[in-house]
Short mmCIF file of the C-alpha atoms (twelve columns), coordinates in Angstrom:
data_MODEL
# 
_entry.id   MODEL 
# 
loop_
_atom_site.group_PDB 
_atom_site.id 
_atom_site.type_symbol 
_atom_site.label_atom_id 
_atom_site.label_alt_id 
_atom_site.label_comp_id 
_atom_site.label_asym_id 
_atom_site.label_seq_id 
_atom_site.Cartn_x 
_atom_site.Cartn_y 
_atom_site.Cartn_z 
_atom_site.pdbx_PDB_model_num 
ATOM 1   C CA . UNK A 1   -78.319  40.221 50.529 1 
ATOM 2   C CA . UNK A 2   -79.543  37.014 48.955 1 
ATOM 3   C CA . UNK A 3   -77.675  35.197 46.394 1 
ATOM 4   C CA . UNK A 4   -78.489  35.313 42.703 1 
ATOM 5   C CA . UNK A 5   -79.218  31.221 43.188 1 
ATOM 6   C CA . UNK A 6   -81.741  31.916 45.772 1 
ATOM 7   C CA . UNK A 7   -83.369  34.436 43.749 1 
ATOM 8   C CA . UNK A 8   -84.150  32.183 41.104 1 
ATOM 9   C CA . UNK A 9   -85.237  29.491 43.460 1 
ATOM 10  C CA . UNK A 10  -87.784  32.034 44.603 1 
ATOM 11  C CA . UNK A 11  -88.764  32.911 41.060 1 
ATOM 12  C CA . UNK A 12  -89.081  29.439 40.095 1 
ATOM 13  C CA . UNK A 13  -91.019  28.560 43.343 1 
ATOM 14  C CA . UNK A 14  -93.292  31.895 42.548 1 
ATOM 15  C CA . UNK A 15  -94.140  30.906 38.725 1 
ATOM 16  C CA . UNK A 16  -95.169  27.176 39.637 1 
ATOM 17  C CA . UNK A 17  -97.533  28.941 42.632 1 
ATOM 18  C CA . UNK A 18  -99.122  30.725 39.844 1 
ATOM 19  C CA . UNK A 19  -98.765  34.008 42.112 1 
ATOM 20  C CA . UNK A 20  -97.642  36.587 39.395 1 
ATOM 21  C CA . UNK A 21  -97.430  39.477 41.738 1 
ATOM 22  C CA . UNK A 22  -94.546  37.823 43.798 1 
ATOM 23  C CA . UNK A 23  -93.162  36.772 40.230 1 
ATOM 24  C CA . UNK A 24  -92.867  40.256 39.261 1 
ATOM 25  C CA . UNK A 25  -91.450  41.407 42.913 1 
ATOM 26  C CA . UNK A 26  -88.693  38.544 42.423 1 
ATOM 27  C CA . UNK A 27  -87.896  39.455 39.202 1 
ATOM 28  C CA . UNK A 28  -87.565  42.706 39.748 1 
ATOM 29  C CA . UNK A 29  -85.140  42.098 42.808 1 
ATOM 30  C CA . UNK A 30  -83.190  40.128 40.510 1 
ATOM 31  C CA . UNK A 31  -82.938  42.623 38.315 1 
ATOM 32  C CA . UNK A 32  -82.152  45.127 40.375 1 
ATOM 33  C CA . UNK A 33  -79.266  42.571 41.875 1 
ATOM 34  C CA . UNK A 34  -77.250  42.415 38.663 1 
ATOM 35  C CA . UNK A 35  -78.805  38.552 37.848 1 
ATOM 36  C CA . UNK A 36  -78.588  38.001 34.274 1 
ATOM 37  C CA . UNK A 37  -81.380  38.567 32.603 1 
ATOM 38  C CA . UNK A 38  -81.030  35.308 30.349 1 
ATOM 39  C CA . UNK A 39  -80.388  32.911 33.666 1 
ATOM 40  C CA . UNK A 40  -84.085  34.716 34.933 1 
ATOM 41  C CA . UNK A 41  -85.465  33.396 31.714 1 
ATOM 42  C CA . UNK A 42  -83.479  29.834 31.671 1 
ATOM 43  C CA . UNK A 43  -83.107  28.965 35.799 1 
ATOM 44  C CA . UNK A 44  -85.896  30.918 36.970 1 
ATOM 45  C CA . UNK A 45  -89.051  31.014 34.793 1 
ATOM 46  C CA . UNK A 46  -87.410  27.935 32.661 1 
ATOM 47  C CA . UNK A 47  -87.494  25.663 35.975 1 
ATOM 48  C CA . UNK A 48  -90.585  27.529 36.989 1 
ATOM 49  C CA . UNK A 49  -92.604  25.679 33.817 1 
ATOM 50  C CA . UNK A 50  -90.348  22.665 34.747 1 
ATOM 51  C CA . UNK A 51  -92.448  22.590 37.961 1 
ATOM 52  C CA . UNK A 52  -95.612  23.290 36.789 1 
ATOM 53  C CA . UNK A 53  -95.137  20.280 34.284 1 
ATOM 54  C CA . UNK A 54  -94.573  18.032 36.875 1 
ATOM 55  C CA . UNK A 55  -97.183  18.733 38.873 1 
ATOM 56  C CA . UNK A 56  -99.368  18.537 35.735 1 
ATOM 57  C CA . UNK A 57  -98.257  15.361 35.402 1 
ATOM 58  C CA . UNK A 58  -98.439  14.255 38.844 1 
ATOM 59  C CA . UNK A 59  -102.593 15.369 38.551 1 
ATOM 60  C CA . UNK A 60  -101.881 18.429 41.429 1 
ATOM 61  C CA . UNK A 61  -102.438 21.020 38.178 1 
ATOM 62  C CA . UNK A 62  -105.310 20.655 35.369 1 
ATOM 63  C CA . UNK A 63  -105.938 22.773 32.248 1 
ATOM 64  C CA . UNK A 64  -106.962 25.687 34.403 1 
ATOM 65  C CA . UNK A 65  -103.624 25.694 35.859 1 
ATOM 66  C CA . UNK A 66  -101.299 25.261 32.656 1 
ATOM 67  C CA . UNK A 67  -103.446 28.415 30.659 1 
ATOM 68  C CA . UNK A 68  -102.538 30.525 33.859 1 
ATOM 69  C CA . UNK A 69  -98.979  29.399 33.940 1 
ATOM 70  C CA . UNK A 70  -98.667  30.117 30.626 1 
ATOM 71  C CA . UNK A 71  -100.068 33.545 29.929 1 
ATOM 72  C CA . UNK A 72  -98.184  34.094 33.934 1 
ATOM 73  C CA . UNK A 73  -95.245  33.043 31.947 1 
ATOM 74  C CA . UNK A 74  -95.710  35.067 28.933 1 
ATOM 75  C CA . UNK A 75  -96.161  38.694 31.101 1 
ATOM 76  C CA . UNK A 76  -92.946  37.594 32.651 1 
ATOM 77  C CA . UNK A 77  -91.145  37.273 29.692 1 
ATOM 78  C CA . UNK A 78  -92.548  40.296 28.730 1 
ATOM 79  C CA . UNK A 79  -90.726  42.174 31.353 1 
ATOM 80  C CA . UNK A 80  -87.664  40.783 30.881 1 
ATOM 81  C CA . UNK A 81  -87.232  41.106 27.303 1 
ATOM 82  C CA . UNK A 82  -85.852  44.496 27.225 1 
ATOM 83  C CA . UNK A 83  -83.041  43.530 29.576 1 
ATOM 84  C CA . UNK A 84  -82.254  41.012 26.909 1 
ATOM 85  C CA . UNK A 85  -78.835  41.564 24.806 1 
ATOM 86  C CA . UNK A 86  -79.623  41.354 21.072 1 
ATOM 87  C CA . UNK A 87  -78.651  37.409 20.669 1 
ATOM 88  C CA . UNK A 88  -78.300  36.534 24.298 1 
ATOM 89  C CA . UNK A 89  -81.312  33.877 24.520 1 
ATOM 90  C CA . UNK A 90  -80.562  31.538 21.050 1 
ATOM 91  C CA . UNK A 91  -83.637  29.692 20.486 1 
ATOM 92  C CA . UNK A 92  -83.684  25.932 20.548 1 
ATOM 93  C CA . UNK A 93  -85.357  25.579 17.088 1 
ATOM 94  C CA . UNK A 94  -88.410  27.540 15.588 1 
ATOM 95  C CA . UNK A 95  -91.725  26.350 15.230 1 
ATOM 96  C CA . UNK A 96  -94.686  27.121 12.729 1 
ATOM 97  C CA . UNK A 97  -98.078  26.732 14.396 1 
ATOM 98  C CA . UNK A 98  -101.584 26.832 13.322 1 
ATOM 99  C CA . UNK A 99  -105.226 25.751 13.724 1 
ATOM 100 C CA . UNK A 100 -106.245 23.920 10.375 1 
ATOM 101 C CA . UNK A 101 -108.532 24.765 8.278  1 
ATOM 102 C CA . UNK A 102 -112.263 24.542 8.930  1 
ATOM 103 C CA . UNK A 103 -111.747 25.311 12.564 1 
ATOM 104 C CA . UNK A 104 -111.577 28.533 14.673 1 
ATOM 105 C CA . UNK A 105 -110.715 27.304 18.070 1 
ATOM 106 C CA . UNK A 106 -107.341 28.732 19.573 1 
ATOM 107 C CA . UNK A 107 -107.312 28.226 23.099 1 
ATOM 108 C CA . UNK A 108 -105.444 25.099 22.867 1 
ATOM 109 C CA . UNK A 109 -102.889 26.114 20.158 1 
ATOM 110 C CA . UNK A 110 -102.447 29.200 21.914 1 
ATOM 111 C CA . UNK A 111 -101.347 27.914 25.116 1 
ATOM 112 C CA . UNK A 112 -98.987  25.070 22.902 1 
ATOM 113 C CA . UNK A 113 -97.228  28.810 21.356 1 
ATOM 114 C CA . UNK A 114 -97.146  30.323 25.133 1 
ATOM 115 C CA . UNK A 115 -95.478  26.869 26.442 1 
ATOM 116 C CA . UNK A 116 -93.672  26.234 23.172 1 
ATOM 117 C CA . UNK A 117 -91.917  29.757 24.106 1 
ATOM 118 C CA . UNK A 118 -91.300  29.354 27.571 1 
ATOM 119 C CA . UNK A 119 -89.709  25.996 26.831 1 
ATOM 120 C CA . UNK A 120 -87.107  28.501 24.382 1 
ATOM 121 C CA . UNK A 121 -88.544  27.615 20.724 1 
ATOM 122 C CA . UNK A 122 -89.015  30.420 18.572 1 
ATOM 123 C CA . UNK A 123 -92.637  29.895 17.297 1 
ATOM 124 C CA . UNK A 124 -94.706  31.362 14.295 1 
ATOM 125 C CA . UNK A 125 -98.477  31.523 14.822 1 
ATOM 126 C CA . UNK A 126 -100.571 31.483 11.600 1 
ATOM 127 C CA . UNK A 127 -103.533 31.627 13.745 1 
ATOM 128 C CA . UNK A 128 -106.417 29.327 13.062 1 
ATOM 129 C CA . UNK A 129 -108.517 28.284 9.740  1 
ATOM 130 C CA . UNK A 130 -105.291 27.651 8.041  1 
ATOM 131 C CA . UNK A 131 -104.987 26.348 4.472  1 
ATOM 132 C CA . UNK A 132 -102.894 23.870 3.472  1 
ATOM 133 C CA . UNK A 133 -101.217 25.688 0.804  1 
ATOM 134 C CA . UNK A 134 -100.696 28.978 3.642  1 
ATOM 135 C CA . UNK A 135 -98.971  25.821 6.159  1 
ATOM 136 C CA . UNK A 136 -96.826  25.267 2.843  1 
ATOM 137 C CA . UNK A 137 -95.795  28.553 1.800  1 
ATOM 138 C CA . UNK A 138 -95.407  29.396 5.298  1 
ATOM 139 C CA . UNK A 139 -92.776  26.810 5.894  1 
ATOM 140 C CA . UNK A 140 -90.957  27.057 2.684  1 
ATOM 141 C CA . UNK A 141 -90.826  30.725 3.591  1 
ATOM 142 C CA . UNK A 142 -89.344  30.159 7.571  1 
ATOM 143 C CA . UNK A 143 -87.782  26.700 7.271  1 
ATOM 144 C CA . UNK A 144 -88.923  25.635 11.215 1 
ATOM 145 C CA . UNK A 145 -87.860  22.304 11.766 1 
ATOM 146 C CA . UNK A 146 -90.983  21.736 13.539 1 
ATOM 147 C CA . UNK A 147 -95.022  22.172 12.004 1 
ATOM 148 C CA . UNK A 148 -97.345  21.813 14.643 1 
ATOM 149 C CA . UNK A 149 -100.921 20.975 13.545 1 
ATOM 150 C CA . UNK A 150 -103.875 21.576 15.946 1 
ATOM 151 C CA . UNK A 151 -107.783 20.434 15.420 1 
ATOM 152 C CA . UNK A 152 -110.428 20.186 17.680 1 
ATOM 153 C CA . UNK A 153 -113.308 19.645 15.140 1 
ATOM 154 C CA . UNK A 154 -113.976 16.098 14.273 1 
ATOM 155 C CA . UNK A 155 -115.380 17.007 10.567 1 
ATOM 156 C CA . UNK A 156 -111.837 19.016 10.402 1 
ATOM 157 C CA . UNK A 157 -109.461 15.875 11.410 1 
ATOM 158 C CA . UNK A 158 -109.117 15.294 7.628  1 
ATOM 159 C CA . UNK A 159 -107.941 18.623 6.942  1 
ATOM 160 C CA . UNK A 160 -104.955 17.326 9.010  1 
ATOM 161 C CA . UNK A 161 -104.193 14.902 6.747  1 
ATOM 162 C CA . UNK A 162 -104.668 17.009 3.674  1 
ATOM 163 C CA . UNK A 163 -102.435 19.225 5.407  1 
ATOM 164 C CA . UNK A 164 -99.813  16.557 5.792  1 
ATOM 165 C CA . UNK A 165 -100.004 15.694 2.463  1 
ATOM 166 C CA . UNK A 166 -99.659  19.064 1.189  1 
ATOM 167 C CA . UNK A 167 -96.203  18.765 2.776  1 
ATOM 168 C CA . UNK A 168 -95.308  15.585 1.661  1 
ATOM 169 C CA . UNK A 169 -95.766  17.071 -1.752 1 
ATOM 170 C CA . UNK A 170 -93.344  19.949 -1.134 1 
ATOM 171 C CA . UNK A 171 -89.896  19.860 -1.080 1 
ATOM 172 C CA . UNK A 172 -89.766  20.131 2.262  1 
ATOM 173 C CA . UNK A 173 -90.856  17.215 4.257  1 
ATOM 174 C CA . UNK A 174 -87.591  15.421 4.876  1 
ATOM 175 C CA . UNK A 175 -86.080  18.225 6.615  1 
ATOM 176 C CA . UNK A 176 -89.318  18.984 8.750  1 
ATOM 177 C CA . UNK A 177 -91.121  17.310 11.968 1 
ATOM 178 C CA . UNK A 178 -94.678  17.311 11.879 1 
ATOM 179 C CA . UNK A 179 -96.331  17.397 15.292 1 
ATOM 180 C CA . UNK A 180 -100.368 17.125 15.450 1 
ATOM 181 C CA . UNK A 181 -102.802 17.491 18.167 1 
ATOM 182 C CA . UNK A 182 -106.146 18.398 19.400 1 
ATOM 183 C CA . UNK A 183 -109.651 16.723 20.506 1 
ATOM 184 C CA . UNK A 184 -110.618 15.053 18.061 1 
ATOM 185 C CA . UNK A 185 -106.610 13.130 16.664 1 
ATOM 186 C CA . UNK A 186 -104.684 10.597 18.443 1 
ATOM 187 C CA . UNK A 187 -101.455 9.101  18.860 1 
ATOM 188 C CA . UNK A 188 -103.026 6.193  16.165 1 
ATOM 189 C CA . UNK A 189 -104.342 9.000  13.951 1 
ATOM 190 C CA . UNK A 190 -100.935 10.395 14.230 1 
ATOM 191 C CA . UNK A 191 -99.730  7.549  12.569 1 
ATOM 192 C CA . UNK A 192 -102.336 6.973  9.925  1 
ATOM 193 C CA . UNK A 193 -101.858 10.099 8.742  1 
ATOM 194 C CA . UNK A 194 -97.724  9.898  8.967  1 
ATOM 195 C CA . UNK A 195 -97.355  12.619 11.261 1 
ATOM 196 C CA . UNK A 196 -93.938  12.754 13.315 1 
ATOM 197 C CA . UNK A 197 -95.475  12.970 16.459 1 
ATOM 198 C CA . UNK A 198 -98.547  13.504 18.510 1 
ATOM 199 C CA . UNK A 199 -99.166  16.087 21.541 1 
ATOM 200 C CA . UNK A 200 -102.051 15.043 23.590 1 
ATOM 201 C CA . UNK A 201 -101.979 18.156 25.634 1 
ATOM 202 C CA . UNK A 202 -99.920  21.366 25.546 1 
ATOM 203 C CA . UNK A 203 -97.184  20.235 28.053 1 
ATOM 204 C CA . UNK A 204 -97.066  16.723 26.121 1 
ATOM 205 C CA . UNK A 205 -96.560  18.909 22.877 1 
ATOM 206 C CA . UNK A 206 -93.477  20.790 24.259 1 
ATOM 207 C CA . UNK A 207 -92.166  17.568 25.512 1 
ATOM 208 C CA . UNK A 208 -92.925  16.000 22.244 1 
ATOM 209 C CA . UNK A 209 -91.388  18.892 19.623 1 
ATOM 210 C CA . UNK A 210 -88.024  18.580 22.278 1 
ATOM 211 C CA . UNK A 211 -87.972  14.628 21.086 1 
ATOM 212 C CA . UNK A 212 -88.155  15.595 17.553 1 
ATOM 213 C CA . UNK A 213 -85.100  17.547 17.806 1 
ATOM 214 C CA . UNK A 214 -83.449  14.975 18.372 1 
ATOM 215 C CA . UNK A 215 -84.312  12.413 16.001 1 
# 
């Protein structure tokens, strides 16, 4: 009988090769061996990303590669959230996400929630052409320590900084992180604009919001 340890080895190992039918077979072995369901989702599918980050990094794995690891990653979870306990898995902060207003494109905040989840952040999509005023009322409602702000459009960059400002108005900018990204903004835009922080890809925005906790 393998160990639990090499189980999640072989999870990990099966989640970075983007091959989600031996994902499923592992986690179901480890299931069926008694491994906790929360150290599948923390040393198995957790390192899993870990991996796949790296090797995103590294320029082995492109875009292609993170949207499959991702929605891979989200069927896993998936599976293994009804062997979760009722409070096992604490998140590490949540998150309020949305497309701003103006633009309809999703794929890229959409992989950001997928990753955003993997990576143990409990995230709130608002979906895309987002108002101001709904980013606003939707944080004053949750209280996320983290916003994340995504654009592709360049005639909708300025929304982003409407956006910003809308929270600088409200009462609740010194207790939130503001974390922007998307085609058309920068890491100088970021700035300009007075955002905490700026994601210039999905794994760099999970990286990023993890800083942010911290400061």
């Amino acid at each position: 009988m393998r160990s639990p340890e090499e189980i999640l080895r072989e999870i990990a190992e099966n989640l970075a090769s983007l091959d989600a039918d031996k994902l499923r077979k592992s986690i179901d072995a480890a299931l069926e061996n008694g491994v906790d369901p929360a150290e599948i989702v923390r040393e198995g599918l957790g390192r899993g990303m870990e991996i796949v980050g790296q090797r995103y990094e590294k320029g082995d794995y492109f875009l292609s590669e993170l949207i499959v690891a991702g929605a891979t990653m989200k069927d896993a979870l998936e599976v293994i959230q009804p062997h979760l306990r009722r409070g096992e898995t604490r998140p590490l902060a949540s998150v309020v996400v949305g497309t701003v207003e103006g633009d309809l494109h999703d794929i890229g905040k959409n992989l950001v929630k997928t990753m955003l989840e993997s990576a143990g952040f409990q995230v709130h999509d608002l979906g895309v052409d987002v108002a101001p005023s709904t980013f606003v009322k939707a944080c004053r409602e949750l209280r996320p320590k983290i916003v994340g702000l995504s654009a592709l459009l360049t005639v909708t960059a300025p929304k982003v900084q409407e956006t910003v400002e809308a929270l600088e108005a409200s009462s609740l900018r010194g207790s939130l992180k503001i974390l922007v990204g998307g085609r058309c903004l920068s890491e100088e835009m970021a700035r300009q604009i007075r955002a905490d922080a700026y994601g210039r890809d999905a794994w760099d925005a999970v990286q990023k919001a993890k800083q942010l906790l911290s400061t």
